[in-house]
N, C-alpha and C positions, 0 to 999 in steps of 0.2 A: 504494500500500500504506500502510494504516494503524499504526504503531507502537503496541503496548501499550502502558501505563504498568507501571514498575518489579513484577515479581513477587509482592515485598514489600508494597508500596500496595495491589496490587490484591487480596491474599488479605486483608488490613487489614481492608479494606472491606468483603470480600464477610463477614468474621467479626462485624465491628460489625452488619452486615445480618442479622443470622442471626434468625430468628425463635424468640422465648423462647414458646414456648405454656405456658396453664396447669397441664398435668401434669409439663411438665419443664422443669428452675431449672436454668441457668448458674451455678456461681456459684465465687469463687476460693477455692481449699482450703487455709483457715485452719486452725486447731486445731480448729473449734467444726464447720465445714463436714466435716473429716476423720470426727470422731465421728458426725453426723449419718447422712455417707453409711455407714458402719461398725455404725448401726444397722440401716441400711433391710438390707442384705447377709444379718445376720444373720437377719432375719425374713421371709427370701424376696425382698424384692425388688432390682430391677433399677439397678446404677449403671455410669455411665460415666465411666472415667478414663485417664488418660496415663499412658503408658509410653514408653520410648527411642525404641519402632518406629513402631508408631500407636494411638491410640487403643482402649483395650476396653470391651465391653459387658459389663458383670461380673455377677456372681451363686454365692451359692454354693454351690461345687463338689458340696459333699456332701449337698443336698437337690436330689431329682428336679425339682419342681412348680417350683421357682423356677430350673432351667436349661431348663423346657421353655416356660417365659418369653423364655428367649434365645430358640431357634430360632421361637416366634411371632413374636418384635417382627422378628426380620431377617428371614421368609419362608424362612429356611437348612432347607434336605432335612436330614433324622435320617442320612444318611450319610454327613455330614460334621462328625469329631469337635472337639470345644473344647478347646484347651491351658487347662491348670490353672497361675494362678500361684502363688504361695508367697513367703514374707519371704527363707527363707534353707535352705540345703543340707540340714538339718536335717530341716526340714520336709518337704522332698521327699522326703527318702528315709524318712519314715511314710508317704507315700502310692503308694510300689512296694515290690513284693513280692519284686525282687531290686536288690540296687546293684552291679552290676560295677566292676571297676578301673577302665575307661574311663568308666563314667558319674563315677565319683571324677576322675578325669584331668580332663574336660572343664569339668566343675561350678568346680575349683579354679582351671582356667585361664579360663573366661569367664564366670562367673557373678559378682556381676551384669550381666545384659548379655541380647545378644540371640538366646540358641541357647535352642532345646526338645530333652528328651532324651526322646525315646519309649520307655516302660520297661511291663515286666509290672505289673500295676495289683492294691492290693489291693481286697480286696472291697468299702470304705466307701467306693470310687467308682462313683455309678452306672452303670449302663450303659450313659444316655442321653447322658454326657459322651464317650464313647467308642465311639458309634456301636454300640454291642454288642462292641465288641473287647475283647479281653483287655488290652490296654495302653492306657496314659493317656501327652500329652503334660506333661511339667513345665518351668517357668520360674519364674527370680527374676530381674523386669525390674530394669535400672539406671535407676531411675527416682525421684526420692526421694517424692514424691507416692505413688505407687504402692505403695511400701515402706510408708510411713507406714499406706498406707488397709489394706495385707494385715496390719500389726500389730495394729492399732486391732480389725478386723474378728477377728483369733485365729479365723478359717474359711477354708482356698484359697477361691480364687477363681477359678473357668470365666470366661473372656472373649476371646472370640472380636475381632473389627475391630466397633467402634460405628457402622455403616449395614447398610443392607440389602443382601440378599445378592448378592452377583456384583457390587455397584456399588463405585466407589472408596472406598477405604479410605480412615479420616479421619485428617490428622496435625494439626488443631486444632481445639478445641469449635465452632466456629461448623460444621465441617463435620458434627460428629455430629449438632449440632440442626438441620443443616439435612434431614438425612435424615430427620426428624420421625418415628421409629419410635415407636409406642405400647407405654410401659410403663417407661420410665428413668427413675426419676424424679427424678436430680439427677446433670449431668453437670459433671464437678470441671475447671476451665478451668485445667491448667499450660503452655499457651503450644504453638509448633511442639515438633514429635519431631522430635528430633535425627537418630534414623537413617532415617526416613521409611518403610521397606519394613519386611516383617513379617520373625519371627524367621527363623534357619535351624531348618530341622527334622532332627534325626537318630535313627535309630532306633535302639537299642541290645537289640534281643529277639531278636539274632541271633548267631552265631560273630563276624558283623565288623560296624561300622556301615553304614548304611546311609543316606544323602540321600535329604530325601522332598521337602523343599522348599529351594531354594537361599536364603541371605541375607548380611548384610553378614560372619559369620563363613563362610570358602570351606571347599571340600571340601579345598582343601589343608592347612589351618590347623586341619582338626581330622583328618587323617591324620598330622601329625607332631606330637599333641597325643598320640593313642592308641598311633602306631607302627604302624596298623595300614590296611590298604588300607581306602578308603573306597567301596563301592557305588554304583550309583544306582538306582533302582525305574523302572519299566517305566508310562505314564500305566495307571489301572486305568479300568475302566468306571463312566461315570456311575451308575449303579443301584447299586451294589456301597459296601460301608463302604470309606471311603478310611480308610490308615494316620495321613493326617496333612490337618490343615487345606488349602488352596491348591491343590489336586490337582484340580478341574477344570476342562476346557479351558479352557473360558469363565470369566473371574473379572476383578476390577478393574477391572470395564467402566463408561467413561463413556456417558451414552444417547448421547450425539452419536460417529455411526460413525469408527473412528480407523483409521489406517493407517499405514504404517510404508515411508520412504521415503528413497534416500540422492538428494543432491543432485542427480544425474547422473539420474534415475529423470524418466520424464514426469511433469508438474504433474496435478493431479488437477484435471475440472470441478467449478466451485460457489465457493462461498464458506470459506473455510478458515483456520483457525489453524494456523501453524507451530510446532514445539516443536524448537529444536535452536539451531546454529549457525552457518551458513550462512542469509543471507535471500533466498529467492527472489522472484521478480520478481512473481508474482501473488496470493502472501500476503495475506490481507484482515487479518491481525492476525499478531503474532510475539512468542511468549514466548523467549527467549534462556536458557538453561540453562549449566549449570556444566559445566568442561570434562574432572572430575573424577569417577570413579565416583560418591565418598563424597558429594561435591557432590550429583550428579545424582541422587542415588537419596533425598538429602536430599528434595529439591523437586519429584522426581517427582509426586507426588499431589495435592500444592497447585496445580503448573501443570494437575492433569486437570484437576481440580476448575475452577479458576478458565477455562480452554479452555472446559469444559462448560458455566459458564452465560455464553458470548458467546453461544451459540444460530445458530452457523454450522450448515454443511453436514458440515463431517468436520474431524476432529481429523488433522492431518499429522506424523506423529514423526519428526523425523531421525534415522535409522539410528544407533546407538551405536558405537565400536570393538567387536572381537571378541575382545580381551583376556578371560581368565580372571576379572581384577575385578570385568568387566562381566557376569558372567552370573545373579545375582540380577536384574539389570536388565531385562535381555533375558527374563526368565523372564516377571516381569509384564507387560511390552511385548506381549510375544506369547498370554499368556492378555489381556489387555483389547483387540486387536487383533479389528476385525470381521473374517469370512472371508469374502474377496469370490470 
């Protein structure tokens, strides 16, 4: 068995590697870069920027033509709506058309940060952003790049994950340019996202909230946030408007087939990278993960990523704990998991 090199080195690398094409600039988000990208926004077109979770492909919110930019450049179905970010609380609640106690409650308790509140939508959001639904997701990333670019720009901003669709999610610019989507035309490079996995989603257009998508804020931590019992929603049919981004089976998927295995489990034929802690004996390669949710959910997507281009046979995950922390974890695990 072969041993990696360090995590770290090897995402380095694969980010220095990243190819810069002519229509789209890497470059670091100065003052001069913030304004830049804050113009192109405002006049339709397409930017990519860092947030806490991962990476967005942005554009704004409140022109059609230049969000149906988003869904060409990632291949993403119209059934699957884009969170809208925002600078600050303020903002968002111009863009619903009711604010409950509990959207007040949550907003003051984790904003900025990484929850979306799915609220009745007013009308100046279209309805492309929203899959045709009546509600729109809102966020104000903790992200200071971010924040800067949704001032600069004075328009939300729709931005969905910076690659194409169903594939990993990018938590550095080398990963967005390497997805080479057409039509970004400057993605602003602030380094690793911190929390690596995407927002938590909650609905708020009901009696009680409702979990659409699990993430680093849990179901618990926003039912004694509201006082009120937290739901969870039922998978909906491919074809059908999903409530909330993350909702079909398939998502997160690296091309190389991944599988999901606890130590005791048979070794799988082929050539393979392992993702865990434990090293098994026939590993052709072995990325070593954190032994910590926050850790693991950290570096989850950079070890897809970096797993994905050795160009093995299949991606091997060690089975995570079944702890509550872990189940953001296990959510994307199991949406990028092939179904053998």
């Amino acid at each position: 068995m072969s041993v990696s090199q360090p995590l770290d080195d090897t995402v380095q690398s694969l980010d220095e590697a990243a190819p810069d094409t002519e229509s789209t600039r890497v470059v670091t988000p100065d003052a001069t870069a913030i304004r830049e990208a804050a113009t192109i926004l405002r006049h339709g077109g397409l930017v990519a920027f860092p947030t806490e979770t991962v990476y967005g492909l942005g554009a704004n919110a409140l022109d059609a033509k230049a969000v149906a930019r988003i869904y060409a450049a990632k291949g993403r179905p119209h059934t699957s709506p884009l969170i809208v970010h925002v600078p600050d609380v303020e903002a968002a609640r111009q863009l619903a058309a009711t604010w409950p106690e509990s959207a007040q409650k949550l907003a003051a308790a984790f904003w900025p940060g990484p929850l979306t509140l799915v609220l009745p939508k007013v009308s100046a959001i279209p309805d492309i952003v929203t899959a045709g639904l009546p509600s729109v997701g809102l966020r104000v990333p903790n992200h200071p790049i971010a924040l800067d670019l949704l001032r600069e720009a004075a328009v939300p901003v729709a931005a969905p994950s910076a690659n194409r669709f169903m594939g990993i999610s990018p938590t550095l610019a080398g990963h967005v340019a390497h997805a080479q989507m057409q039509g970004a035309s400057l993605v602003l490079d602030g380094g690793p996202s911190d929390v690596g996995l995407e927002s938590t989603v909650i609905s708020l257009t009901g009696p009680f909230p409702v979990l659409l998508r699990p993430g680093a804020i849990s179901q618990e931590q926003i039912a004694t946030v509201t006082g009120q019992t937290v739901e969870t929603v039922a998978q909906v049919a491919e074809d059908e408007a999903h409530a909330a981004p993350g909702m079909h089976a398939r998502h997160y998927s690296p091309r190389t087939p991944l599988v999901i295995l606890r130590p005791e489990d048979p070794l799988p034929a082929g050539r393979f990278v392992w993702l865990g802690w434990h090293t098994p004996r026939k590993a052709d390669r072995l990325i070593s993960m954190p032994e910590t949710a926050e850790g693991y959910a950290r570096m989850l997507y950079q070890a897809l990523h970096t797993a994905d281009a050795m160009s093995l046979d299949l991606i091997v995950v060690e089975a995570p704990p079944q702890q509550s922390e872990w189940t953001h974890v296990w959510d994307r695990l199991h949406r990028a998991a092939t179904k053998l």
